[in-house]
C-alpha positions as CSV (number, residue, x, y, z in Angstrom):
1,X,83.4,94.4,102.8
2,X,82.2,96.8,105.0
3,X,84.2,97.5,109.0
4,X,87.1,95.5,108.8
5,X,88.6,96.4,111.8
6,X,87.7,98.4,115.3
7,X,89.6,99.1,118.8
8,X,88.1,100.5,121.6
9,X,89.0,102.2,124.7
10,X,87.0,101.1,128.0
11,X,88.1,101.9,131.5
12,X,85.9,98.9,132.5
13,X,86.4,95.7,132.3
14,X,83.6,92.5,133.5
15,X,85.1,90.8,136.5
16,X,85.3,87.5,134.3
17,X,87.2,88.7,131.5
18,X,90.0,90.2,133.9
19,X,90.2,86.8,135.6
20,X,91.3,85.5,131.8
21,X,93.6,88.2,131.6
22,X,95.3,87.2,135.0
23,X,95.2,83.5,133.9
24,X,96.0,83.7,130.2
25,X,97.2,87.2,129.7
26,X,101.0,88.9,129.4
27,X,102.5,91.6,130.0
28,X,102.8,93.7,126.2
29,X,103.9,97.2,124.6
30,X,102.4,99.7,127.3
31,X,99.6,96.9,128.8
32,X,100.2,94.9,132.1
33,X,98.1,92.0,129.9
34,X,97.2,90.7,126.4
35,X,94.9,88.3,126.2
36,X,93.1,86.4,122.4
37,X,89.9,85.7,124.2
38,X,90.5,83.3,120.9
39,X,92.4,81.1,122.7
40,X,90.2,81.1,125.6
41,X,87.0,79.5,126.6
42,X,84.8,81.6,125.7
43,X,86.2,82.1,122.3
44,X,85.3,85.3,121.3
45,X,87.2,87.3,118.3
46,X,88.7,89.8,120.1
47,X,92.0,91.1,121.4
48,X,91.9,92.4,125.0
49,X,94.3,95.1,126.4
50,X,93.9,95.2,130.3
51,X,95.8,97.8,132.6
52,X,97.0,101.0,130.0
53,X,100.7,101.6,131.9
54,X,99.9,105.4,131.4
55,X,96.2,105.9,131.9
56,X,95.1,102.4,133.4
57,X,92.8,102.4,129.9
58,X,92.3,98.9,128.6
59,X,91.6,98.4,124.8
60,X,88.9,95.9,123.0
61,X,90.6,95.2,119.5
62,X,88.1,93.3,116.7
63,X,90.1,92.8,113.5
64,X,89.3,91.7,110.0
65,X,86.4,89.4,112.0
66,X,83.9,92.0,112.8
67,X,83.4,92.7,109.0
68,X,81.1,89.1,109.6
69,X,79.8,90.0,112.7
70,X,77.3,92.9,112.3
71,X,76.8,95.5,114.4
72,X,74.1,94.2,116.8
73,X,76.6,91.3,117.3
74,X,79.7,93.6,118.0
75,X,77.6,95.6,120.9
76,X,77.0,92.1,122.0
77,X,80.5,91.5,122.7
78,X,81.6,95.1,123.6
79,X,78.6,94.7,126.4
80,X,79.6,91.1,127.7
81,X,83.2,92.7,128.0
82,X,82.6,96.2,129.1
83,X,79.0,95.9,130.8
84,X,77.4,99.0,130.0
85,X,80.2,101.4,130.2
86,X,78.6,104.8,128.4
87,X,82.1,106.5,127.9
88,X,83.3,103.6,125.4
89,X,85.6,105.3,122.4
90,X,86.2,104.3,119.5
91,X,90.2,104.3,118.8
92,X,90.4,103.2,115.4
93,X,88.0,102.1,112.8
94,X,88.8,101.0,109.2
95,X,86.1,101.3,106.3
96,X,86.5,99.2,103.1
97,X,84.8,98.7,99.7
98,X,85.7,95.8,97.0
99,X,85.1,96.6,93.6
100,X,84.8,93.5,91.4
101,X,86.2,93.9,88.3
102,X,88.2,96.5,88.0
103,X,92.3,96.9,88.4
104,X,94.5,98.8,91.1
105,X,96.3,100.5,88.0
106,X,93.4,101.4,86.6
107,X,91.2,102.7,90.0
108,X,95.3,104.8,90.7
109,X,96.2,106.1,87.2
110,X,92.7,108.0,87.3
111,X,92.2,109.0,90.9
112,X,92.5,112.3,92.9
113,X,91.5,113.1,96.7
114,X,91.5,116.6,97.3
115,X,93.2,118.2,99.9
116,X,94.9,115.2,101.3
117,X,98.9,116.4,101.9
118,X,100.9,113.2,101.2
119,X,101.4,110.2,99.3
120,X,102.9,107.0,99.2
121,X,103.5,103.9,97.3
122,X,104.5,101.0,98.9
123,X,105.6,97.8,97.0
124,X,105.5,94.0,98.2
125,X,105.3,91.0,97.2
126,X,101.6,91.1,97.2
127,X,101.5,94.1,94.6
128,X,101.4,97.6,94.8
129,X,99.4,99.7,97.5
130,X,98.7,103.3,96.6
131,X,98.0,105.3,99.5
132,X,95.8,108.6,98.8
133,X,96.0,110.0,101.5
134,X,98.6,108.8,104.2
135,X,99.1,110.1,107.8
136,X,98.9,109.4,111.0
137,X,95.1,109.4,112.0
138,X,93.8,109.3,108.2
139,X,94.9,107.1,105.6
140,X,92.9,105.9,101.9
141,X,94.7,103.1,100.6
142,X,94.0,101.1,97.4
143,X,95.4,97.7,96.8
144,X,94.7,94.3,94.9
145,X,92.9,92.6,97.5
146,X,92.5,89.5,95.3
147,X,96.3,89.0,95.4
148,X,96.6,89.6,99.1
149,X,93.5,87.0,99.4
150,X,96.1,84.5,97.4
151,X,99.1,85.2,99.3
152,X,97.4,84.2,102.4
153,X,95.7,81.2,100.8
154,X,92.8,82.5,101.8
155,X,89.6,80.1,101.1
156,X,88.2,83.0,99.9
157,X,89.9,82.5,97.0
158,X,88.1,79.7,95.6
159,X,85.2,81.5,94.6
160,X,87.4,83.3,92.1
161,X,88.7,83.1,88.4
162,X,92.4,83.4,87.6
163,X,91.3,86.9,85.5
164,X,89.1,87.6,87.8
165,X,90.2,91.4,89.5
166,X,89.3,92.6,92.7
167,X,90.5,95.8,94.3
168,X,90.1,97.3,97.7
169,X,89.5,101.1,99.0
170,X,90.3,101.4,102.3
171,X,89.6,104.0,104.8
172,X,91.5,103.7,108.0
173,X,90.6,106.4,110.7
174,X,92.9,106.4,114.1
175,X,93.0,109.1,117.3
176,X,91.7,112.1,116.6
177,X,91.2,111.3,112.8
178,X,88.3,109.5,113.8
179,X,85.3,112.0,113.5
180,X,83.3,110.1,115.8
181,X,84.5,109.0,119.4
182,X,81.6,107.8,121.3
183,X,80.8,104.1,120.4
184,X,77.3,104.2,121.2
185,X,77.2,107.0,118.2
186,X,78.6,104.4,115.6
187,X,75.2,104.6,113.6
188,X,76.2,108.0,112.5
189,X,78.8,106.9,110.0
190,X,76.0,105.9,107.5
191,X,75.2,109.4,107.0
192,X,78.7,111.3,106.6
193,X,81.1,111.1,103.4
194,X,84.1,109.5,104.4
195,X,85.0,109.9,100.8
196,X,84.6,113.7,100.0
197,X,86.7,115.2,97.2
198,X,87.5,111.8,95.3
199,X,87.3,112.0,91.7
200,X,88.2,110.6,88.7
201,X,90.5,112.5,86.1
202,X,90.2,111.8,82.2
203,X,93.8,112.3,81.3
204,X,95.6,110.3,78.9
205,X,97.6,110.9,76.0
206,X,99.8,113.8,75.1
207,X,98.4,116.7,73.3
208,X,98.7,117.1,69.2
209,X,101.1,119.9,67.9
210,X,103.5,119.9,70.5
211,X,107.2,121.1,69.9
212,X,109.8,118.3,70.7
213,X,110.7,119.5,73.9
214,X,107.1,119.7,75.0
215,X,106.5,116.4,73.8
216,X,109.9,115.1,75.6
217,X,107.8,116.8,78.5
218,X,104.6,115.3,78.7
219,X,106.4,111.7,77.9
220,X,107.6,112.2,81.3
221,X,104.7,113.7,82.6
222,X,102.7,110.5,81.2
223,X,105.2,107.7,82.7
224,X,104.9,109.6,86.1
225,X,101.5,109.4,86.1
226,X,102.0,105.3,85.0
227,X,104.6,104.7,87.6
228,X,102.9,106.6,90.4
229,X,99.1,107.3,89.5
230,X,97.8,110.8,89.2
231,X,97.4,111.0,92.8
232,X,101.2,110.6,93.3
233,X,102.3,112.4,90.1
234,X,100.5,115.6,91.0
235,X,101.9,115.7,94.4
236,X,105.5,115.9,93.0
237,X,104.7,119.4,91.6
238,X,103.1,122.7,93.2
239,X,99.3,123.1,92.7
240,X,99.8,125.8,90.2
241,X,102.3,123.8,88.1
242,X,100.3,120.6,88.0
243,X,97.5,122.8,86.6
244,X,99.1,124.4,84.0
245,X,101.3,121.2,82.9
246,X,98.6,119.0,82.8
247,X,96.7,121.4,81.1
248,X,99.3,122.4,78.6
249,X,100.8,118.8,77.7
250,X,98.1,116.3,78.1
251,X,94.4,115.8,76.3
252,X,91.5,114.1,77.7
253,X,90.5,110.7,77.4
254,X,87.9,108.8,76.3
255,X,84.5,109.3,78.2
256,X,85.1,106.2,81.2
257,X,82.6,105.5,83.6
258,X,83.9,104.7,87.0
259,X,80.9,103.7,89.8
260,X,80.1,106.2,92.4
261,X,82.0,105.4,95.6
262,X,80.8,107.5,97.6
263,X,78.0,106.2,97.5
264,X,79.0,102.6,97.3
265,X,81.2,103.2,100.7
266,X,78.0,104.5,102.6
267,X,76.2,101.8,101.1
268,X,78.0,98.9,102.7
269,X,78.8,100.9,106.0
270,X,74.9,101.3,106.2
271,X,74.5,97.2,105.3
272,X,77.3,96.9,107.8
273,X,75.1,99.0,110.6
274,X,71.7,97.4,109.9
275,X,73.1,93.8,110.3
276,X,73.5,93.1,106.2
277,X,75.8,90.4,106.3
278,X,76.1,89.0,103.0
279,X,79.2,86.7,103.5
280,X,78.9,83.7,105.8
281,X,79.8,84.6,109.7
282,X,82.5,83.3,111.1
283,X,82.1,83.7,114.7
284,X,78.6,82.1,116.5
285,X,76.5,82.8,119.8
């Protein structure tokens, strides 16, 4: 799964797709009009924001629908809705990779992003999410996307064993997170790292010769790292006394080969970009 879910900013807006907003459209959280053009006769996937209370702005929001549309096919609809309005920006855009085959506990127990401040954990009904990095313009997110696709009874779902595993890393980029603005410069996330300073740790087991209280210690330390990831376990200490406990009370694991994601992630933005589809498209014309 490559973009799975954009909103721009246009100041213009076609004559015909303001005349949908005055027939279909209400008035919504800071917008004189919200409009599915959905529900509308010319049925495209998109949520339209006319008439910004504040700025007179009006926003173009594709959700989890561009991710089958392609890029050529999005600057299709962005053109048919905004004609050729050069100062289009991009608000939000959200990255994601599925990896087949391998479990959220085992992608969080393992994982570090450098430098990202906070960390959360949020628990539902459909499983656990483990946020790497959360804030207000940049989150990473990792969650069972198999069990999500379940919850929702998604058709998707058919095409899956009941031990099959599926988990999703998610990139979600808002305001000034988003390192670039202009639309018509979308191409250029193929070529940057969305994704620099994730690794993969190889801690596992506490460390031989250890006096009781030490071992008492890295217990903990272990059923932190269990409860919360590594990710979520470090950020409970300072820098310098995650180094030294971790060094001190735990040994590393077995060699484990996780895939490259980097890579992987500019992999499907570029298929994403270049009009790779490889999932049936919903939306036609």
């Amino acid at each position: 799964m490559p973009c799975d879910k954009l909103v721009l900013l246009s100041r213009r807006i076609r004559s015909r797709f303001l005349k949908l907003a005055e027939q279909h459209g209400r008035e919504t959280g800071g917008y004189s009009s919200f409009t599915d053009l959905r529900e509308t006769e010319v049925g495209l996937p998109v949520r339209l924001y006319c008439g910004g209370f504040y700025n007179g702005v009006n926003k173009i929001q594709l959700d989890r629908e561009v991710a089958h549309l392609g890029l050529k096919r999005t600057q299709e609809i962005v053109q048919a809705i905004c004609g050729d309005d050069p100062f289009i920006r991009i608000s939000r855009i959200d990255w994601c990779l599925d990896l087949a085959g391998l479990s959220v506990t085992d992608f969080a127990l393992y994982t570090r992003l450098e430098r990202a401040q906070n960390f959360s954990l949020h628990k539902s009904r459909e499983g656990a999410t483990f946020y790497l990095r959360f804030s207000k313009h940049h989150k990473v997110l990792v969650y069972d996307r198999l069990a999500r696709l379940r919850m929702t009874r998604s058709p998707l779902v058919q095409f899956y064993k009941p031990s099959d595993r599926l988990t999703r890393l998610e990139i979600q980029l808002q305001g000034r997170g988003v390192p670039i603005r202009n639309f018509r410069e979308i191409d250029r996330f193929g070529k940057d790292s969305l994704l620099r300073g994730l690794s993969f740790w190889k801690l596992a087991s506490k460390r031989k010769g250890l006096t009781n209280v030490e071992s008492l210690a890295a217990e903990g330390l272990l059923h932190k790292i269990e409860a919360y990831g590594l990710q979520g376990a470090a950020k409970m200490y300072t820098s310098q006394a995650w180094a030294y406990l971790s060094k001190k009370l735990l040994m590393p694991m077995p060699e484990t080969s996780f895939p490259n994601l980097d890579r992987l992630m500019r992999k499907s933005i570029r298929d994403w970009l270049d009009n790779r589809v490889r999932f049936p498209r919903l939306e036609k014309g």
